[in-house]
C-alpha positions in Angstrom: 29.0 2.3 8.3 31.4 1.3 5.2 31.0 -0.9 2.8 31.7 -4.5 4.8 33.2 -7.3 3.9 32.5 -11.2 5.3 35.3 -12.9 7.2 33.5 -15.9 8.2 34.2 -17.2 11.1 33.5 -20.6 13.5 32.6 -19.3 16.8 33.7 -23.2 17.8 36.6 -23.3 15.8 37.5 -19.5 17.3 37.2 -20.6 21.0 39.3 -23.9 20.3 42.0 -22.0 19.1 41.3 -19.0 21.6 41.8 -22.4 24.6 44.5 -23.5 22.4 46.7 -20.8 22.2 46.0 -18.1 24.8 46.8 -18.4 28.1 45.0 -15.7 29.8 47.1 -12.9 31.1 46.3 -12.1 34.9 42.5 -10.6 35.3 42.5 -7.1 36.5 40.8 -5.8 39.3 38.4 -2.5 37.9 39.9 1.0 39.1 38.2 4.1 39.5 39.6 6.4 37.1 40.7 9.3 39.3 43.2 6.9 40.9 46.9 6.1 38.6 46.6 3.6 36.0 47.7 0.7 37.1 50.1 -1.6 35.1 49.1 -4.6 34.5 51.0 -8.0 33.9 52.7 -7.7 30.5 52.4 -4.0 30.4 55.4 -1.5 30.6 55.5 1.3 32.3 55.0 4.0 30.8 51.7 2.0 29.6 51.6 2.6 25.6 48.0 1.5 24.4 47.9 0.4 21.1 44.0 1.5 19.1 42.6 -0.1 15.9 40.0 2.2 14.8 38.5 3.3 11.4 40.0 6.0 9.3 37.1 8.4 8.9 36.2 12.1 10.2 35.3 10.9 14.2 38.5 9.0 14.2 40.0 12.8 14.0 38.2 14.2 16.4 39.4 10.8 18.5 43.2 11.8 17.6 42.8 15.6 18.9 41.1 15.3 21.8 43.4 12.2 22.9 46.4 14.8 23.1 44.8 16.5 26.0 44.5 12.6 27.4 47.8 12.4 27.0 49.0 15.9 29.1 46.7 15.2 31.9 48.5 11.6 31.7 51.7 11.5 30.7 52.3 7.7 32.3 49.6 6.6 29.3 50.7 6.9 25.5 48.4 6.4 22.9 49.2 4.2 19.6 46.4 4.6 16.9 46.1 2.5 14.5 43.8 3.7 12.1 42.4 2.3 8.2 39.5 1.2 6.3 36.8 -0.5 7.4 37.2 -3.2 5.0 40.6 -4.0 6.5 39.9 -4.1 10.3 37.7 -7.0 11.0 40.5 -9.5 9.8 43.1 -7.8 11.8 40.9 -8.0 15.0 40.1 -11.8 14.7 43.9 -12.6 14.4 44.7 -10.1 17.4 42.0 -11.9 19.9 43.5 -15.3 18.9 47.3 -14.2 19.7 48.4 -15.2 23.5 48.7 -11.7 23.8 46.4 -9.4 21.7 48.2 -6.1 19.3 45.5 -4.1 20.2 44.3 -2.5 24.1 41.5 -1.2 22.5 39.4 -2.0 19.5 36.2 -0.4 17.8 33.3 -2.8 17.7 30.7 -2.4 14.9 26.6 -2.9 15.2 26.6 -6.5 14.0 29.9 -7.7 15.8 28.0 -6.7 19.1 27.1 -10.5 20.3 29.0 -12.6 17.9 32.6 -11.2 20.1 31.6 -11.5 23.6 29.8 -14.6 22.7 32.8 -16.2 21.7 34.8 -14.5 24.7 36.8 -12.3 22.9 35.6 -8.9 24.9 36.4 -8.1 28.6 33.4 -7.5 31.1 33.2 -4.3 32.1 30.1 -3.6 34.5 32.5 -3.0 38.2 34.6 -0.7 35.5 31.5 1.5 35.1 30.1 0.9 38.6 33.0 2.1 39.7 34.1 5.0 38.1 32.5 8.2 39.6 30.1 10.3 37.8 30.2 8.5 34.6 26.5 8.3 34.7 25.9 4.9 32.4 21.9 5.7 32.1 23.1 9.2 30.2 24.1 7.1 26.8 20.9 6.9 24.6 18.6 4.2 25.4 18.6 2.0 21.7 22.7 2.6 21.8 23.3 1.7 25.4 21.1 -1.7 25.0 23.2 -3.3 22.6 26.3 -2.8 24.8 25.5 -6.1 27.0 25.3 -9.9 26.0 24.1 -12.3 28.6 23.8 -9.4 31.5 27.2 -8.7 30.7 28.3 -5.1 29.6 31.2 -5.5 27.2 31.4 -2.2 25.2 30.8 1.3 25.3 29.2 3.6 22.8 31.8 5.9 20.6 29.3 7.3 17.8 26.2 6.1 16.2 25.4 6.3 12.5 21.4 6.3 12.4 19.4 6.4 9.6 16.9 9.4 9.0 15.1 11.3 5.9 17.5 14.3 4.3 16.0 16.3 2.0 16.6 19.4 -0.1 14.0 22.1 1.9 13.9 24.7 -0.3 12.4 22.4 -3.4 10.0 21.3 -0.8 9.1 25.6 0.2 9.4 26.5 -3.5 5.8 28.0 -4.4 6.2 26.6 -7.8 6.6 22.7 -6.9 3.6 23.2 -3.9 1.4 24.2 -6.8 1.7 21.9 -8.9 1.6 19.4 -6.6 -1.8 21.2 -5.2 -2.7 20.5 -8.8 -1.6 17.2 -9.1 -2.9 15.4 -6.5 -5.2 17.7 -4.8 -3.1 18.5 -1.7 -0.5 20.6 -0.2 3.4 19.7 -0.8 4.6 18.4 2.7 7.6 16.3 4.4 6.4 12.3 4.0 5.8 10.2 7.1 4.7 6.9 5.7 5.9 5.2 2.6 3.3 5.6 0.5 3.9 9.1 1.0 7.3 9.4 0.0 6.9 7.1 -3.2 4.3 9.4 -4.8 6.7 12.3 -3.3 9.6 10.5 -5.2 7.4 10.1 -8.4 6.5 13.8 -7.8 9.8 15.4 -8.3 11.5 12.9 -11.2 8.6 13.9 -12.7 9.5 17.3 -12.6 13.2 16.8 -13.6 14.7 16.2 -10.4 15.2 12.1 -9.2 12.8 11.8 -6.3 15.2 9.9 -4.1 19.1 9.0 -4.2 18.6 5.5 -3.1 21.5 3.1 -2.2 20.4 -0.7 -3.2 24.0 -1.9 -3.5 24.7 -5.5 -2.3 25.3 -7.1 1.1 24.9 -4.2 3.9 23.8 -0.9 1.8 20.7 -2.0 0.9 19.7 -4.0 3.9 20.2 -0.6 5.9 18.3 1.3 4.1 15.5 -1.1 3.2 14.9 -1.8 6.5 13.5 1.3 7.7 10.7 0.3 5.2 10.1 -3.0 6.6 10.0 -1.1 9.9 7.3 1.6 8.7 5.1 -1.6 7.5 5.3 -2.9 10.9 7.6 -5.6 9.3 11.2 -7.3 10.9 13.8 -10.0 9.7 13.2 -11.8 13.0 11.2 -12.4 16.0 12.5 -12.1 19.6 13.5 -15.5 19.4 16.2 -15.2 16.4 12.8 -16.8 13.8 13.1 -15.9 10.0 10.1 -13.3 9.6 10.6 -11.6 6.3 8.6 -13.6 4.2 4.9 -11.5 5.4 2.8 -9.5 4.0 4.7 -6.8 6.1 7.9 -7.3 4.3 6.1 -8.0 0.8 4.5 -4.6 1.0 8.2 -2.7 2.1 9.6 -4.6 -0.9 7.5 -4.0 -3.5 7.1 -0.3 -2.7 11.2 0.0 -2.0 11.2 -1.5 -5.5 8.2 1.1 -7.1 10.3 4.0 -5.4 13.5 2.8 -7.5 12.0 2.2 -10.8 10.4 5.6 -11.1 12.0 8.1 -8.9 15.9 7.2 -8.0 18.5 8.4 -10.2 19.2 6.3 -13.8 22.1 3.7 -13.5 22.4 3.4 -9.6 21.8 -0.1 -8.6 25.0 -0.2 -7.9 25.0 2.8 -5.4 26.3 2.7 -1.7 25.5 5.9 0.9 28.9 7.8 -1.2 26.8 7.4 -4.7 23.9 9.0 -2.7 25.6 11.7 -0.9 27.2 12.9 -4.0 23.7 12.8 -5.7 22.3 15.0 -3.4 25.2 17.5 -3.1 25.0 17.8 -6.9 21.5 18.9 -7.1 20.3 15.7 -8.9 18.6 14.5 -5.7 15.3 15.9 -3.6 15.5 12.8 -0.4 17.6 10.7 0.6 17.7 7.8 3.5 20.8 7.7 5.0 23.3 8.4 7.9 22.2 11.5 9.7 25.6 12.9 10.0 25.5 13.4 6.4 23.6 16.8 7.0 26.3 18.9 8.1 28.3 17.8 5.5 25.8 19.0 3.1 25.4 22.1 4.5 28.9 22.6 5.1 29.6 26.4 3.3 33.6 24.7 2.3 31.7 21.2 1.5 30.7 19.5 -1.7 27.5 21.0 -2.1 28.9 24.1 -2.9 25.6 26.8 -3.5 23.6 24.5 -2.1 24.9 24.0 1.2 22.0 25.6 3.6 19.4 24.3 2.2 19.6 20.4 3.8 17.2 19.1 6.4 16.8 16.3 8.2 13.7 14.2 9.2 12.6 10.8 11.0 12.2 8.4 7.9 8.8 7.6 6.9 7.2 5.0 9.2 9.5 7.0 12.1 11.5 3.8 13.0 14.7 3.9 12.1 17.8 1.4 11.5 20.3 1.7 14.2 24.0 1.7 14.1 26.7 2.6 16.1 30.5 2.1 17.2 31.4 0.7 20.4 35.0 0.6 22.1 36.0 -2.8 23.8 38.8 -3.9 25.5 39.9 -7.4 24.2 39.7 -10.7 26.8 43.8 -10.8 25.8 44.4 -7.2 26.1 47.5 -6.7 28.8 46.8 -2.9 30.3 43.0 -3.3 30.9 42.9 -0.8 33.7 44.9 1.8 31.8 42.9 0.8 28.8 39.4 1.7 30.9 40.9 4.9 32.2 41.4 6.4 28.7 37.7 4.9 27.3 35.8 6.1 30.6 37.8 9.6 29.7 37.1 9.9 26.3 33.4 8.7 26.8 32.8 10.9 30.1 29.9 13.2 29.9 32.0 16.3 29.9 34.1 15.4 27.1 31.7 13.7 24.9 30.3 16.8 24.9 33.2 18.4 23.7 33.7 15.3 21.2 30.0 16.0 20.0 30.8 19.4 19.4 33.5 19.1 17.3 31.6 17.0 15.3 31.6 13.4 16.2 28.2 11.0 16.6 25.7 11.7 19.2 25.4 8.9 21.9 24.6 11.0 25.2 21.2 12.0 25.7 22.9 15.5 27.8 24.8 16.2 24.9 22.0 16.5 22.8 20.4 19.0 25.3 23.0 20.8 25.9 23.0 24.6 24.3 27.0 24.8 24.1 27.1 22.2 21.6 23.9 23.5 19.4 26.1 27.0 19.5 29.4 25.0 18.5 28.3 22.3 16.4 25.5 21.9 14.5 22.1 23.8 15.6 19.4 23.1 18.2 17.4 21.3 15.9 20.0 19.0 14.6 20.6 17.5 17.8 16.8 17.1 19.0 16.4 15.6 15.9 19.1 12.9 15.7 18.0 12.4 19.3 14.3 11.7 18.2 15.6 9.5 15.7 17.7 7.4 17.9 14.9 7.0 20.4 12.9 5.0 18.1 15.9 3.2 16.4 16.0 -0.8 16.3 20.0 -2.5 15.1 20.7 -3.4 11.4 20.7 -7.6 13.2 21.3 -8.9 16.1 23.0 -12.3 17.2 25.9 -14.1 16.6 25.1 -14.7 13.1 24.5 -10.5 12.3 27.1 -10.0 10.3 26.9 -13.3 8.1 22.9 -12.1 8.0 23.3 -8.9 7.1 25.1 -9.2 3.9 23.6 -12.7 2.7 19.8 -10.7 2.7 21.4 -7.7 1.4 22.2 -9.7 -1.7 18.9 -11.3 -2.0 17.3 -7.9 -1.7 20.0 -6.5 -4.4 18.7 -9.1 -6.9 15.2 -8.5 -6.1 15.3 -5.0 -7.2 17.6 -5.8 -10.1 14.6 -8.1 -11.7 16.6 -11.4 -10.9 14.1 -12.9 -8.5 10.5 -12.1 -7.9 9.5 -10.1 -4.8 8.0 -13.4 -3.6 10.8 -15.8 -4.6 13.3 -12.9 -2.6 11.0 -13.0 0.4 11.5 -16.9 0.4 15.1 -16.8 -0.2 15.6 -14.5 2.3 13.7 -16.3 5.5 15.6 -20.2 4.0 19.0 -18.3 4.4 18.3 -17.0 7.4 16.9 -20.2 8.9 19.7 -22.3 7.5 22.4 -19.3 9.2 20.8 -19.4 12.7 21.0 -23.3 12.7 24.9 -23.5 12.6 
């Protein structure tokens, strides 16, 4: 969801060490979460869990809500320890190597999803669910919910997602003005794109009449791989087969590039190769921007009264992206292999992430992951609006991950450089392609 950083790492070398080092503390036995936490071996009593999680607006919402955790449990304390995103990745590698781990609970991003349990570094947690009453495991968005298990296993839980969709400034697309000259220019009515090569002529559209067409985000490594890929998605396009095969250099993904890279040179703002999703956000909020692809949170923000967009603000909607398939990520919580107060740990997760409270959580503001939450008419009245919520659900229905695999992290940023220098005129579109399927190939082989 931030702008990520690489700390690679040997699963081999991780697990040697992980033998090495850590002598597994006692497994516990799953308890329902109505019944008292119970302390396990190396946890005191009262239990005090210790949270790494990233320092942005959910991790607020996280904080408030966990003081009513905290009344109807007063044996359970809660430690957060919250930062950048930049900064926690290291920090959890060096905690799942320690004999005993700093952290009870971690946050789990998209491309960590396989590469952790893989390597053994999250605890199992399919009795936890089965029994814990009313929890209601099938509720949680299909997309989200799949990429909580590895090898049958279920190792995570869902905490927010961070899906990609089409903002765009309404009323330039309702002004009488812009719908007739674009009546005049290309012989049809002004409308909302669903395929690419709508949006590109679109784009060209408005920079054409003084406005940039779309605040695009091609910065290296992960930026521009999540938002490219919803193109490769809308040309029927992937990085990989089922099988974990290189597939980007097609005529699929040759079409997504070369029309990504049409969009940029004549319809995103001057100077922003460079951008990430802030660059775009402020783009919009300023006016300087009709579209965007990007996080569909980022609407409320924009039509915050008190936010950045000042006047503006009301006149932001949000859409599928073109094509309709959209890049998929999300936050999970886990409980680390070496965590000591697993049971305690569960109870405040299966708490936080129970239907009646992620409602509330949903409300308040955070991510959508419930499918009930998003149909539920006491969060459209005290968050965001009907339509906001069927929409983000709509868009998470057809959703596919940023990468899957051990290797997703690694992945991810190596073909979001590739992609960078593509669109900065460093490599063809063709010697990119090729680049991109030889790194990937030569990733999946260690």
């Amino acid at each position: 969801m931030k702008t990520k950083l690489m700390f690679p790492v040997s699963i081999m070398l991780v697990l040697s060490f992980l033998l090495a080092a850590c002598a597994s503390p006692a497994t516990q036995a799953p308890a329902a979460v109505e019944a008292p936490a119970a302390v396990a071996v190396g946890c005191e009593s009262p239990v005090n869990l210790n949270i790494i999680i990233e320092q942005v607006p959910d991790y607020d919402i996280v904080a408030e809500l966990t003081k009513q955790f905290e009344a109807e449990n007063p044996d359970i304390k809660i430690t957060f320890d919250a930062m950048p995103y930049d900064a926690m990745r290291d920090k959890i590698l060096t905690s799942f190597l320690a004999p005993k781990g700093t952290y009870d609970i971690i946050i789990v991003d998209n491309p960590w999803m396989d590469e952790f349990p893989a390597a053994g570094f999250l605890t199992e947690l399919n009795d936890y669910i089965e029994n814990t009453p009313g929890y209601n495991w099938e509720d949680f968005i299909g997309p989200i919910r799949e990429l909580t298990t590895h090898d049958g296993k279920i190792t995570a839980i869902p905490y927010l997602n961070y899906a990609v969709g089409m903002i765009v400034r309404q009323d330039l697309f309702d002004d009488p003005a812009m719908q007739e000259k674009f009546q005049a220019t290309y012989n049809k009515p002004l409308k909302i794109p669903t395929t690419l090569d709508e949006y590109v002529e679109v784009g060209k559209f408005f920079k054409e009449n003084g406005i940039a067409g779309a605040a695009m985000q091609p910065q290296k490594g992960y930026k521009i791989l999540e938002e490219w890929k919803n193109w490769l998605y809308a040309e029927g396009g992937d990085l990989m087969d089922d099988s974990g095969k290189a597939t980007a250099n097609s005529p699929e993904a040759k079409a997504a590039l070369e029309k990504y890279m049409d969009m940029y040179e004549n319809a995103a703002p001057p100077n922003s190769m460079n951008w990430g999703f802030d660059d775009a956000l402020r783009s919009m909020a300023s006016g300087d921007s009709a579209t965007m692809i990007s996080y569909n949170w980022m609407l409320p923000s924009l039509n915050d009264p008190d936010g950045q967009a000042g006047d503006l603000a009301g006149n932001f909607q949000l859409y599928p992206v073109p094509g309709g398939k959209a890049v998929l990520g999300a936050w999970y919580w886990a409980i680390p292999q070496n965590a000591a107060c697993k049971d305690a740990a569960w109870k405040y997760i299966s708490w936080l992430t129970s239907p009646e409270i992620d409602k509330m959580r949903t409300a308040m503001g955070g991510g959508v992951v419930r499918e009930s939450t998003t149909q539920d008419p006491k969060v459209w009245e005290e968050g965001f609006g009907e339509y906001f919520y069927k929409t983000v659900n709509t868009i998470l229905g057809n959703s596919e991950p940023l990468a899957r695999g051990v290797h997703a992290d690694e992945i991810s940023i190596e073909v979001g450089n590739l992609l960078n220098s593509a669109v900065a005129g460093e490599m063809t579109v063709e010697e990119a392609l090729a680049a991109i399927d030889a790194k990937i190939t030569e990733i999946q082989s260690k």
